[in-house]
mmCIF entry with sequence, helices, sheets and N, C-alpha, C, O atoms, coordinates in Angstrom:
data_MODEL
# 
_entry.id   MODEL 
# 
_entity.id                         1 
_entity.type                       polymer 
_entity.pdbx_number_of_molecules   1 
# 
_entity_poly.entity_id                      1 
_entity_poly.type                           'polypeptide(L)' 
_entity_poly.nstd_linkage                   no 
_entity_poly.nstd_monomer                   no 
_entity_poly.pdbx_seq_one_letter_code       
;(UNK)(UNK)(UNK)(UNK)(UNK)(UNK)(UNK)(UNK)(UNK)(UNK)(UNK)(UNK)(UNK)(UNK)(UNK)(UNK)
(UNK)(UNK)(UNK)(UNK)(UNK)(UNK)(UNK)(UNK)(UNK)(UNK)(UNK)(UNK)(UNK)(UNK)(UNK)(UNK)
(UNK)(UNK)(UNK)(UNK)(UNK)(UNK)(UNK)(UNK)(UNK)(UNK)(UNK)(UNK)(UNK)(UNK)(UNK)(UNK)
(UNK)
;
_entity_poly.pdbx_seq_one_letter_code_can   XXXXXXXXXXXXXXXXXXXXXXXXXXXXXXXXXXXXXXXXXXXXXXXXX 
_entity_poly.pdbx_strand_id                 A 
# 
loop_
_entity_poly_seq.entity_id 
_entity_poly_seq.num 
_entity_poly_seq.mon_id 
_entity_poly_seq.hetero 
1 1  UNK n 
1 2  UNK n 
1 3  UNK n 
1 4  UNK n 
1 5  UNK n 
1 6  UNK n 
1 7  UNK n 
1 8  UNK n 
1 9  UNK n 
1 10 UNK n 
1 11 UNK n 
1 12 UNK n 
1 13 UNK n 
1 14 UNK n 
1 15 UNK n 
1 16 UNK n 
1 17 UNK n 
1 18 UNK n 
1 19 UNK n 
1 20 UNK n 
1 21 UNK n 
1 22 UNK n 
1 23 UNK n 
1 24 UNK n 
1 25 UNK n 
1 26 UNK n 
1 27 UNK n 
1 28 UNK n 
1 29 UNK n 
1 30 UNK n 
1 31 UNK n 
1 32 UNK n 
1 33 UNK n 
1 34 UNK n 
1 35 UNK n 
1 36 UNK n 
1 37 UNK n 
1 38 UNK n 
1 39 UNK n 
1 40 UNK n 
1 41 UNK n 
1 42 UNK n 
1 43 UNK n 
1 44 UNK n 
1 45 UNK n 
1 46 UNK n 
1 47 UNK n 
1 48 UNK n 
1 49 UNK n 
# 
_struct_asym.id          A 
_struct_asym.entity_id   1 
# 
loop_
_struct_conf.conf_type_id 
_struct_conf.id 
_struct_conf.pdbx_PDB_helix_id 
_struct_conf.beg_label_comp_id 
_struct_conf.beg_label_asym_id 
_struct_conf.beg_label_seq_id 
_struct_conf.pdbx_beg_PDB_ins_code 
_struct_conf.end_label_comp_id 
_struct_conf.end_label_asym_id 
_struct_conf.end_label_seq_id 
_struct_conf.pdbx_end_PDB_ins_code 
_struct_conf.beg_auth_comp_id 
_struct_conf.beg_auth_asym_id 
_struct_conf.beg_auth_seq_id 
_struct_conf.end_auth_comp_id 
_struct_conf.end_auth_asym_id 
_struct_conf.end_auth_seq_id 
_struct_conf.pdbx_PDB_helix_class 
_struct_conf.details 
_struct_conf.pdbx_PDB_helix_length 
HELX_P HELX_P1 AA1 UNK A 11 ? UNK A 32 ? UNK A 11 UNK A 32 1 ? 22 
HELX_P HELX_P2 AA2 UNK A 37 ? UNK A 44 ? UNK A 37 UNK A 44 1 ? 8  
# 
_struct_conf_type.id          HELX_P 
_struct_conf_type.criteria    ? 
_struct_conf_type.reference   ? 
# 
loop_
_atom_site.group_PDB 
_atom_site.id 
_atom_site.type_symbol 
_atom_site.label_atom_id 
_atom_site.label_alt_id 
_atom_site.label_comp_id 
_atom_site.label_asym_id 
_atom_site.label_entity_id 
_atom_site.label_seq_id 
_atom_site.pdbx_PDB_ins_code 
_atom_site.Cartn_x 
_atom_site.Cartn_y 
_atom_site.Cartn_z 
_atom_site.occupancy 
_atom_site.B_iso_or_equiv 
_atom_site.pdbx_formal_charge 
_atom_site.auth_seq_id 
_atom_site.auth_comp_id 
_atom_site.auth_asym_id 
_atom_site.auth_atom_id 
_atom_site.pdbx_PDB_model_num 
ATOM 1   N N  . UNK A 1 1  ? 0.830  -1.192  0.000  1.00 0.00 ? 1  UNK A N  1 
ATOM 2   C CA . UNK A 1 1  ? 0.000  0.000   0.000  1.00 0.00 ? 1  UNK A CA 1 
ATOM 3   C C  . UNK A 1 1  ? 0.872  1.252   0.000  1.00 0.00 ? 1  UNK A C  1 
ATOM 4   O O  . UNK A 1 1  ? 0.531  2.075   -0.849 1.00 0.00 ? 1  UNK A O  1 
ATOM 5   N N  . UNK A 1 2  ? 2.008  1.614   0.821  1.00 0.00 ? 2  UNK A N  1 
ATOM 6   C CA . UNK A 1 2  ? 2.888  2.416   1.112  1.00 0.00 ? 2  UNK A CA 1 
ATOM 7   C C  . UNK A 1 2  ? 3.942  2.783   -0.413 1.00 0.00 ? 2  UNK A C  1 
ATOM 8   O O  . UNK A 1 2  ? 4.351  3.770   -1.023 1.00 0.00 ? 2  UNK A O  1 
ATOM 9   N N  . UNK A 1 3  ? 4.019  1.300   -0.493 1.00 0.00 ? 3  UNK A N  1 
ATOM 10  C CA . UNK A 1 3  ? 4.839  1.328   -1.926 1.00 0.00 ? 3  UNK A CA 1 
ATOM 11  C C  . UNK A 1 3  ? 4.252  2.272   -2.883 1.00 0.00 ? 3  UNK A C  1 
ATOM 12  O O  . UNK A 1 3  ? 4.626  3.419   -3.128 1.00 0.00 ? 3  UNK A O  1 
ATOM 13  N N  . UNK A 1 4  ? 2.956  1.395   -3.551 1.00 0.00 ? 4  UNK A N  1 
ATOM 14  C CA . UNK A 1 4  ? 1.602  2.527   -4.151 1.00 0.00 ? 4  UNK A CA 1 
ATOM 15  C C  . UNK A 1 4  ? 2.113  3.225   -4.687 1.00 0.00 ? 4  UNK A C  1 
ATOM 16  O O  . UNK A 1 4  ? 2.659  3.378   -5.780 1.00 0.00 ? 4  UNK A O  1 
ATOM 17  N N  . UNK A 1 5  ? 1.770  4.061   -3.187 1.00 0.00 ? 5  UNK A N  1 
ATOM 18  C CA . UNK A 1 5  ? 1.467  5.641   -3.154 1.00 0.00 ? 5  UNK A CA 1 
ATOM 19  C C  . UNK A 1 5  ? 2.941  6.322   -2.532 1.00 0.00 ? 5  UNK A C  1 
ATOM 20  O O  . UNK A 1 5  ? 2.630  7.018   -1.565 1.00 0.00 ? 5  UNK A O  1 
ATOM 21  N N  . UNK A 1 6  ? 4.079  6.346   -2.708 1.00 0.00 ? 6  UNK A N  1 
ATOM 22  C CA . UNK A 1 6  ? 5.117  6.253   -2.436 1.00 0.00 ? 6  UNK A CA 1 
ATOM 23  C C  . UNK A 1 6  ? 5.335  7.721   -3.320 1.00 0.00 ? 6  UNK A C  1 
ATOM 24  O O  . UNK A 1 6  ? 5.857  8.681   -2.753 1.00 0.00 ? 6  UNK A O  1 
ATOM 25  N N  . UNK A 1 7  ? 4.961  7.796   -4.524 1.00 0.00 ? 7  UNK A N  1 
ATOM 26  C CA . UNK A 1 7  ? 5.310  9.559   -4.997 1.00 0.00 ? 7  UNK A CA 1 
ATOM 27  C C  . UNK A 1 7  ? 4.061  10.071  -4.057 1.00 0.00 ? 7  UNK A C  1 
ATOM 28  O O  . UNK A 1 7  ? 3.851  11.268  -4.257 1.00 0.00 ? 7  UNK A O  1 
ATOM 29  N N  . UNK A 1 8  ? 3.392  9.632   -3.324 1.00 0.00 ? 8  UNK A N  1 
ATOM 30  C CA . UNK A 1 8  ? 2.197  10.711  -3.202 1.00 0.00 ? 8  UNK A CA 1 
ATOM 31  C C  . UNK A 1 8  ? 2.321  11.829  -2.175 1.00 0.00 ? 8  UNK A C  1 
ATOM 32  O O  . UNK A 1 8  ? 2.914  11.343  -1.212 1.00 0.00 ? 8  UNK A O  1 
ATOM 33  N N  . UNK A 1 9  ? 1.977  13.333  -1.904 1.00 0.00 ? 9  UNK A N  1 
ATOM 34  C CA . UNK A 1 9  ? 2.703  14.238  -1.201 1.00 0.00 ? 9  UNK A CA 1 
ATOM 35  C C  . UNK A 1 9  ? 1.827  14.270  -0.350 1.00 0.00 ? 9  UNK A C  1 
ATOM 36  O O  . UNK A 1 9  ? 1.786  15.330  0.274  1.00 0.00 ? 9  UNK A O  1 
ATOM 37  N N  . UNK A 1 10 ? 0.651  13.051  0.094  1.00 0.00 ? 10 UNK A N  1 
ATOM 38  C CA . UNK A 1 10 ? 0.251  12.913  1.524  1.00 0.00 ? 10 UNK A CA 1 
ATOM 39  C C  . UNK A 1 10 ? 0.950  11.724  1.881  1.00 0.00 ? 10 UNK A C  1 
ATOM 40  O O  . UNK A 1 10 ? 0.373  10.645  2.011  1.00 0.00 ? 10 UNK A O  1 
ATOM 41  N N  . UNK A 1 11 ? 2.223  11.892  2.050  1.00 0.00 ? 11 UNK A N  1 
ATOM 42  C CA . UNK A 1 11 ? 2.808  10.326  3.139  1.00 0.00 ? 11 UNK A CA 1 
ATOM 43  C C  . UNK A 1 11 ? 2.442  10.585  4.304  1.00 0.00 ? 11 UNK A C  1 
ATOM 44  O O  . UNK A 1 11 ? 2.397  9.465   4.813  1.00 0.00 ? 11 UNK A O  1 
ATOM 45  N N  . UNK A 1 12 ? 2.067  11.508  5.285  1.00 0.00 ? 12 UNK A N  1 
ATOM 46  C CA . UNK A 1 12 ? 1.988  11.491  6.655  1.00 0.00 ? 12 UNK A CA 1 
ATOM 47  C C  . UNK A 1 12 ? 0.606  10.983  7.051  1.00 0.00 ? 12 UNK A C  1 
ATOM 48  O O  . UNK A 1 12 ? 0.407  10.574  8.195  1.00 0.00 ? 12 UNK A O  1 
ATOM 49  N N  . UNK A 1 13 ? -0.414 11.001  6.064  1.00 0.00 ? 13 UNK A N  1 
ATOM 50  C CA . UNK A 1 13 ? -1.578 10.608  6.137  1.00 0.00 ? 13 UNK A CA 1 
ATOM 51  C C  . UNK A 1 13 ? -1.539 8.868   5.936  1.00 0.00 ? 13 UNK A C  1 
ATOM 52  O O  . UNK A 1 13 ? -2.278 8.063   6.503  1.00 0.00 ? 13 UNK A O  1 
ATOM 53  N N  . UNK A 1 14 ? -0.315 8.539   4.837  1.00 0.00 ? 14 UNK A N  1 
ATOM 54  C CA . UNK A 1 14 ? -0.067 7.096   4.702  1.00 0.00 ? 14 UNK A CA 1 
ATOM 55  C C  . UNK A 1 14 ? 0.578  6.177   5.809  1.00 0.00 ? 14 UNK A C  1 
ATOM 56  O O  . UNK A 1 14 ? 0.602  4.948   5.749  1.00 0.00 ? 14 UNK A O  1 
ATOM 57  N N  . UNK A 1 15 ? 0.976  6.766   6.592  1.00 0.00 ? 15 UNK A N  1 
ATOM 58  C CA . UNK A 1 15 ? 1.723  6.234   7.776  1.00 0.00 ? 15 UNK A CA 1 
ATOM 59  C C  . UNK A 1 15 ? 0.925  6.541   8.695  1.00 0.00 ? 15 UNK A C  1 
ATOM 60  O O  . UNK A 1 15 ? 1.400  6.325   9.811  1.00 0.00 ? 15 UNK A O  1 
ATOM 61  N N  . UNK A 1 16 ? -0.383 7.074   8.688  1.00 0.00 ? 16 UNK A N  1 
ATOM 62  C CA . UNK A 1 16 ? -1.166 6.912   9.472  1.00 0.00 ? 16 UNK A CA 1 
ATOM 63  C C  . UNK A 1 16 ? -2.381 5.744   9.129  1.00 0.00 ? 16 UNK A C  1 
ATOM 64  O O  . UNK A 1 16 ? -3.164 5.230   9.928  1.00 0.00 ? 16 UNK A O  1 
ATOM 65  N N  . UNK A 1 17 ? -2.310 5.619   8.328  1.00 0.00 ? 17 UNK A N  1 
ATOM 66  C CA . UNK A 1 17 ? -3.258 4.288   7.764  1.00 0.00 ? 17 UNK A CA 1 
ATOM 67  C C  . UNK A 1 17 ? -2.882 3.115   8.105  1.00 0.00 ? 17 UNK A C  1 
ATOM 68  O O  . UNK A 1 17 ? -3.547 2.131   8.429  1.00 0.00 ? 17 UNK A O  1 
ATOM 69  N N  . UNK A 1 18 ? -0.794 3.411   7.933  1.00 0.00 ? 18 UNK A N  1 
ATOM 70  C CA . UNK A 1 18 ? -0.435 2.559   7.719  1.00 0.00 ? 18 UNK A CA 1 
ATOM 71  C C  . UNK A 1 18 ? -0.122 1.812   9.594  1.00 0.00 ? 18 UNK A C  1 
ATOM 72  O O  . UNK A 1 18 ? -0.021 0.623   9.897  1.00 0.00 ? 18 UNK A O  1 
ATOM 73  N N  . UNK A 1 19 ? -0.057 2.810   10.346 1.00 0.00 ? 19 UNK A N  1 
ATOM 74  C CA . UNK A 1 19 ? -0.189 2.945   11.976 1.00 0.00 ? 19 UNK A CA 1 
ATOM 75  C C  . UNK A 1 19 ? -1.417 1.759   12.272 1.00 0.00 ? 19 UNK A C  1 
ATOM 76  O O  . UNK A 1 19 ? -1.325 0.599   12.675 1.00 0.00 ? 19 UNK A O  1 
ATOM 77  N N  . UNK A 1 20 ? -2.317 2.395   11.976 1.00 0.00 ? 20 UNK A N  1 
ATOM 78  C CA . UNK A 1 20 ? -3.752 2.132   12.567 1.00 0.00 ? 20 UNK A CA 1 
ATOM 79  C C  . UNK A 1 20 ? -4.091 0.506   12.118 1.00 0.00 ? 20 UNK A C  1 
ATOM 80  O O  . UNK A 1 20 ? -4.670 -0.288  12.860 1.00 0.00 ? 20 UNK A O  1 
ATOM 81  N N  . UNK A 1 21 ? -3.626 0.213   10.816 1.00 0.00 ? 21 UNK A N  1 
ATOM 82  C CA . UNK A 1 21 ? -3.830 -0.948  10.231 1.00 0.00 ? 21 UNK A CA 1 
ATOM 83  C C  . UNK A 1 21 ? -2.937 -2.469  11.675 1.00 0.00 ? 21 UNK A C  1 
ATOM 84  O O  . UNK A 1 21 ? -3.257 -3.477  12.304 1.00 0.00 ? 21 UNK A O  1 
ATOM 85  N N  . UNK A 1 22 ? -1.769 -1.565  11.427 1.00 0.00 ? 22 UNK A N  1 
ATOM 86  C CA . UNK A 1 22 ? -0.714 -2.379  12.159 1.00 0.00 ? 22 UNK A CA 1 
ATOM 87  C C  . UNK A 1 22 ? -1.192 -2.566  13.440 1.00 0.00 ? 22 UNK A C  1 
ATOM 88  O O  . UNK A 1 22 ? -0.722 -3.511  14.074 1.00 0.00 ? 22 UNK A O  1 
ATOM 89  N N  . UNK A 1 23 ? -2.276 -1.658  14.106 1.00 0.00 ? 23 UNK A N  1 
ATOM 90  C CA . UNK A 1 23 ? -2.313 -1.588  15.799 1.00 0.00 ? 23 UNK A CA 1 
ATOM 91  C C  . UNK A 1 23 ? -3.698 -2.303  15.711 1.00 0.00 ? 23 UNK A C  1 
ATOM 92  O O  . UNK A 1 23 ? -4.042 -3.102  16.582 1.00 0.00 ? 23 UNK A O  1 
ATOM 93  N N  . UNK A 1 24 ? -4.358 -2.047  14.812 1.00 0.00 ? 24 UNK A N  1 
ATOM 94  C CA . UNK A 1 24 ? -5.747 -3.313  14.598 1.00 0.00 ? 24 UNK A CA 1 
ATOM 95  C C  . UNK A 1 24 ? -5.856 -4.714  14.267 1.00 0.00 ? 24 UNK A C  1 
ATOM 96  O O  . UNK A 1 24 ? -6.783 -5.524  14.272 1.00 0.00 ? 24 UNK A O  1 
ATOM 97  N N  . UNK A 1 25 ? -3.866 -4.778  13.797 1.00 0.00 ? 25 UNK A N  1 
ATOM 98  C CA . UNK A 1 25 ? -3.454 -6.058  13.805 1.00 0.00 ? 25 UNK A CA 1 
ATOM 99  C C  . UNK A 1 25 ? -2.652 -6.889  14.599 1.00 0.00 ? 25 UNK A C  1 
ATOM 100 O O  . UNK A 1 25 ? -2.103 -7.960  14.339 1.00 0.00 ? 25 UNK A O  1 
ATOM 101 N N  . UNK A 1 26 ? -2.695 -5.960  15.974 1.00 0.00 ? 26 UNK A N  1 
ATOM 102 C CA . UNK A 1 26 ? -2.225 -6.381  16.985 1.00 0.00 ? 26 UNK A CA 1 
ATOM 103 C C  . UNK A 1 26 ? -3.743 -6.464  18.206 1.00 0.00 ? 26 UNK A C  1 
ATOM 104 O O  . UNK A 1 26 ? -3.922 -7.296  19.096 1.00 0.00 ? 26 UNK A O  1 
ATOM 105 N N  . UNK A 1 27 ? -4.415 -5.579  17.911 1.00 0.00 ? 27 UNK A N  1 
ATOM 106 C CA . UNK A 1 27 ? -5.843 -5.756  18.940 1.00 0.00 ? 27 UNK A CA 1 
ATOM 107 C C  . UNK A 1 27 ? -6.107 -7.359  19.094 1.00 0.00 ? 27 UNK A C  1 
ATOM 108 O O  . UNK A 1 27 ? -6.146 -8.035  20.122 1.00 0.00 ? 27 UNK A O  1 
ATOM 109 N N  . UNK A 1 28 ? -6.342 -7.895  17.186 1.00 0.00 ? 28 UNK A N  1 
ATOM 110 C CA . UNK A 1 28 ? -6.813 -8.758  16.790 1.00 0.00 ? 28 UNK A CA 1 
ATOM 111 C C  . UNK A 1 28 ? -6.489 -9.814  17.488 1.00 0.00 ? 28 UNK A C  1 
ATOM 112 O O  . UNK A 1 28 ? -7.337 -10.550 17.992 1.00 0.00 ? 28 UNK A O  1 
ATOM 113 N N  . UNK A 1 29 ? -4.731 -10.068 17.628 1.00 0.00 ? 29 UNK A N  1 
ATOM 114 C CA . UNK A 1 29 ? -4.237 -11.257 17.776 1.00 0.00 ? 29 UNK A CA 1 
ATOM 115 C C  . UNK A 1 29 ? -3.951 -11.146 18.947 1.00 0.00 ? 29 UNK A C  1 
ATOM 116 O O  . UNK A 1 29 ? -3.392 -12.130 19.432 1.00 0.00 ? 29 UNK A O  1 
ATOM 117 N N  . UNK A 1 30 ? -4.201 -9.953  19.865 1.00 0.00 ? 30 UNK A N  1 
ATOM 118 C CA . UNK A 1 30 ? -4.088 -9.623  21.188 1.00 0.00 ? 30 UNK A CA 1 
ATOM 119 C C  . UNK A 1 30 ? -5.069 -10.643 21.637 1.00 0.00 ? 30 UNK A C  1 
ATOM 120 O O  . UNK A 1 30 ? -4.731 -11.615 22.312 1.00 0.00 ? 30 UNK A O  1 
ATOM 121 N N  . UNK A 1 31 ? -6.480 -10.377 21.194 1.00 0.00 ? 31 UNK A N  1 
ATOM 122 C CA . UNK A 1 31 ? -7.786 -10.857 21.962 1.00 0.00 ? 31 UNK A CA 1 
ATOM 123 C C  . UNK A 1 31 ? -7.567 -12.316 21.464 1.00 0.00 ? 31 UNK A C  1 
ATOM 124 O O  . UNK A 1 31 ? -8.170 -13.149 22.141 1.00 0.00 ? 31 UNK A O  1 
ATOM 125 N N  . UNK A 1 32 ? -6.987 -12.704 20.643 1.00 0.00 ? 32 UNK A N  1 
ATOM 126 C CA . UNK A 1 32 ? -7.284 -14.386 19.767 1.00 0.00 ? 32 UNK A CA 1 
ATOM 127 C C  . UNK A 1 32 ? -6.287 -14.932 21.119 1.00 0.00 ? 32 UNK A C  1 
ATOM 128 O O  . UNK A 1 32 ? -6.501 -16.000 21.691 1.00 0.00 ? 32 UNK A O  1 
ATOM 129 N N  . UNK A 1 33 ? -5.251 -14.049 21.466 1.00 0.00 ? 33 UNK A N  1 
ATOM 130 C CA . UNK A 1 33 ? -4.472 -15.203 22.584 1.00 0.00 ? 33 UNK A CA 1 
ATOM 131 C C  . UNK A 1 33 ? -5.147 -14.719 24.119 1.00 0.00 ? 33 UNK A C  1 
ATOM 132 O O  . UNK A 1 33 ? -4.682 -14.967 25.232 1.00 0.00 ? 33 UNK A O  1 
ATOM 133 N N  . UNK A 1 34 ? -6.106 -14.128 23.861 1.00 0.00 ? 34 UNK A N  1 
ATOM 134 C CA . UNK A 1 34 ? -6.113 -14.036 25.679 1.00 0.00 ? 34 UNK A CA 1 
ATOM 135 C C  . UNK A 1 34 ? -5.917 -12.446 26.800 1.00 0.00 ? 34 UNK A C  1 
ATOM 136 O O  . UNK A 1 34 ? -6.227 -12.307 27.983 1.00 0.00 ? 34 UNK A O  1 
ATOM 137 N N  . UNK A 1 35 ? -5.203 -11.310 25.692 1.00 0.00 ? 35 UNK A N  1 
ATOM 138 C CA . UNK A 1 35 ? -4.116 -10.922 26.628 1.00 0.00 ? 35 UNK A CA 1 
ATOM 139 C C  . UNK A 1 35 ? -4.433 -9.727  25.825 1.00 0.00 ? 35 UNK A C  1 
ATOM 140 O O  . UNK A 1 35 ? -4.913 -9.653  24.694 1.00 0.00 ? 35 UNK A O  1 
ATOM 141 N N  . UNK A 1 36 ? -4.001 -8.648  26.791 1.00 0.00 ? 36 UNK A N  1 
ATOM 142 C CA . UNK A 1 36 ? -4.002 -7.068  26.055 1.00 0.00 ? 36 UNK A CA 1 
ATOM 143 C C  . UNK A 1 36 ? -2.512 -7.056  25.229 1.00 0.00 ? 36 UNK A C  1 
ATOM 144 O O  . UNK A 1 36 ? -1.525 -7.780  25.100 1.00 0.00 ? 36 UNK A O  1 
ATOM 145 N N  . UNK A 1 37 ? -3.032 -5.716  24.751 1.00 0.00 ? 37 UNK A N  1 
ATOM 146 C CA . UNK A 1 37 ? -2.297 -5.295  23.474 1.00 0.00 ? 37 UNK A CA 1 
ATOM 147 C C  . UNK A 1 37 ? -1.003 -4.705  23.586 1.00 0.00 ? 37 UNK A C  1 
ATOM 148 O O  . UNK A 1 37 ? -0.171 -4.707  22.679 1.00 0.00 ? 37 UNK A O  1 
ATOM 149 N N  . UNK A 1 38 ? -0.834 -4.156  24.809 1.00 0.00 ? 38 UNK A N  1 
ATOM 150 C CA . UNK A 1 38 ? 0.514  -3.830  25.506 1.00 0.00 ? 38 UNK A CA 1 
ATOM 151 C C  . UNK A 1 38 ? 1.330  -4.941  25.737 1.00 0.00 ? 38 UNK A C  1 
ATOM 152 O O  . UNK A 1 38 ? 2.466  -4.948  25.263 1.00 0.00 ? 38 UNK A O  1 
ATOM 153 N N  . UNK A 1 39 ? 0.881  -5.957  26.452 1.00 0.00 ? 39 UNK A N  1 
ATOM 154 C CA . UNK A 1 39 ? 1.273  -7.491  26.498 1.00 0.00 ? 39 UNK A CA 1 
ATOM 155 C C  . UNK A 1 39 ? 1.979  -8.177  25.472 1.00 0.00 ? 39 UNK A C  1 
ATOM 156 O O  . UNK A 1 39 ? 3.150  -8.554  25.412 1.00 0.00 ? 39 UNK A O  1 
ATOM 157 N N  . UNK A 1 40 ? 0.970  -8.266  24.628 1.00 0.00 ? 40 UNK A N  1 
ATOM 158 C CA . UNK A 1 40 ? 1.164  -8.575  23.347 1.00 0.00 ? 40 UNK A CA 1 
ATOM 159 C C  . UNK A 1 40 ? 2.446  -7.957  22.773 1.00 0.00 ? 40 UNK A C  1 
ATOM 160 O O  . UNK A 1 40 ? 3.316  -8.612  22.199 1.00 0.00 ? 40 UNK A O  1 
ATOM 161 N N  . UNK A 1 41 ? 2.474  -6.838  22.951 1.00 0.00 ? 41 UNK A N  1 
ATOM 162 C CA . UNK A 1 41 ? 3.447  -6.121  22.114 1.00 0.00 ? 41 UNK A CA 1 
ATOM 163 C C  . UNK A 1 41 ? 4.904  -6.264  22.915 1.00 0.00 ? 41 UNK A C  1 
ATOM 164 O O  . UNK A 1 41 ? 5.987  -6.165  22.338 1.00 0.00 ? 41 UNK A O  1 
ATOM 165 N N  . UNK A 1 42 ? 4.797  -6.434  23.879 1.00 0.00 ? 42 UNK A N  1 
ATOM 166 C CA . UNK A 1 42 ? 5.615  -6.417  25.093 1.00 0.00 ? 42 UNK A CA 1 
ATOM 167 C C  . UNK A 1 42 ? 6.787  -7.688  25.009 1.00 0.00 ? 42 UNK A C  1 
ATOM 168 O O  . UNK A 1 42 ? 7.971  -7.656  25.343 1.00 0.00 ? 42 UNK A O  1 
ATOM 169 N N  . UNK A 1 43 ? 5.994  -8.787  24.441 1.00 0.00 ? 43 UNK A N  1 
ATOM 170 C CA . UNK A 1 43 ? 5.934  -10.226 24.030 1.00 0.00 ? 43 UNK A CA 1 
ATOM 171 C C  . UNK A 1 43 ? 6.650  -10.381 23.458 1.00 0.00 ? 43 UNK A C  1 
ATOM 172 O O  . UNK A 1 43 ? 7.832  -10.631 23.692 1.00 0.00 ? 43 UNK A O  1 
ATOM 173 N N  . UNK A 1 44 ? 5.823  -10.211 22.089 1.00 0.00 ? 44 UNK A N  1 
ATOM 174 C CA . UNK A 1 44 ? 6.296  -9.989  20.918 1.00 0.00 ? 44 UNK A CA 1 
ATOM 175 C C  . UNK A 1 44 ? 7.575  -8.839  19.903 1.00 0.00 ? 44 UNK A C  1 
ATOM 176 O O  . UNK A 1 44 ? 8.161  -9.017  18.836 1.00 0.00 ? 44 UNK A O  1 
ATOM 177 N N  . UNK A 1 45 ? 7.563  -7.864  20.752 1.00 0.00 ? 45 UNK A N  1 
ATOM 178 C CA . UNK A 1 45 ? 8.467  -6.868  20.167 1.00 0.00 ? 45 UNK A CA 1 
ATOM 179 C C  . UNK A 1 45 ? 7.751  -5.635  19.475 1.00 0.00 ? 45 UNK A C  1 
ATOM 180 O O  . UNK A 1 45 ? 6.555  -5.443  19.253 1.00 0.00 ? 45 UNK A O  1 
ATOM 181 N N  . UNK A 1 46 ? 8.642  -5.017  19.261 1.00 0.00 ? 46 UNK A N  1 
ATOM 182 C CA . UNK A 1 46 ? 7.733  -3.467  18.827 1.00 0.00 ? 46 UNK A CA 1 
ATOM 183 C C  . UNK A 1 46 ? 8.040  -3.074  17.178 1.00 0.00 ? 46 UNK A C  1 
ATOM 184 O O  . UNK A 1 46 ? 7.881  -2.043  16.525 1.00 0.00 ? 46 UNK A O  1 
ATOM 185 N N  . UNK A 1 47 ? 8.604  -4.548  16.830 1.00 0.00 ? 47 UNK A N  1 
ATOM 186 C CA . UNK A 1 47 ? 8.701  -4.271  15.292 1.00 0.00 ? 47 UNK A CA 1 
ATOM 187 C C  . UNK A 1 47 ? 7.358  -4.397  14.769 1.00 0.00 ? 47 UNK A C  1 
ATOM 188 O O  . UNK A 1 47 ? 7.126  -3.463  14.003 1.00 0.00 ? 47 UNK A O  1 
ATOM 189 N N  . UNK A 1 48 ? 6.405  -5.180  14.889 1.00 0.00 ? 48 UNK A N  1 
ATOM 190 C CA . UNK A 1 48 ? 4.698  -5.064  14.763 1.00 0.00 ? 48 UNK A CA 1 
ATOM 191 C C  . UNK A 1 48 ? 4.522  -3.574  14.254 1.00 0.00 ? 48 UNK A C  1 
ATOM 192 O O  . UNK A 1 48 ? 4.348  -3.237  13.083 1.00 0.00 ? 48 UNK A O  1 
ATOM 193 N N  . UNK A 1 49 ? 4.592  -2.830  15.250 1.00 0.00 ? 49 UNK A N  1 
ATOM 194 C CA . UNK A 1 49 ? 4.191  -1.192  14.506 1.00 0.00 ? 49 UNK A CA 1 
ATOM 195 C C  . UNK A 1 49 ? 5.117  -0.579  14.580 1.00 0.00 ? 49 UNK A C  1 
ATOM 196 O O  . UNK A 1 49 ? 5.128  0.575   14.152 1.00 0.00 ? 49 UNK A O  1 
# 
């Protein structure tokens, strides 16, 4: 997606899509194991977002 739109002169708006996507893909797999999203991330590492 980032690639895309990579000439486009809203990137700050793209890295916010691209934010929100990444942290809704940590909610997700937060709740599938059990455990909040801080946890999760905590866990796992902070390369996720």
């Amino acid at each position: 997606l980032s690639h895309y739109h990579s000439g486009s002169s809203k990137k700050k708006s793209l890295y916010r899509v691209k934010y929100i996507l990444r942290l809704s893909c940590a909610r997700t797999l937060a709740r599938k194991h059990k455990s909040t999203v801080r946890a999760f991330l905590k866990r796992l590492g902070s390369e996720l977002l």
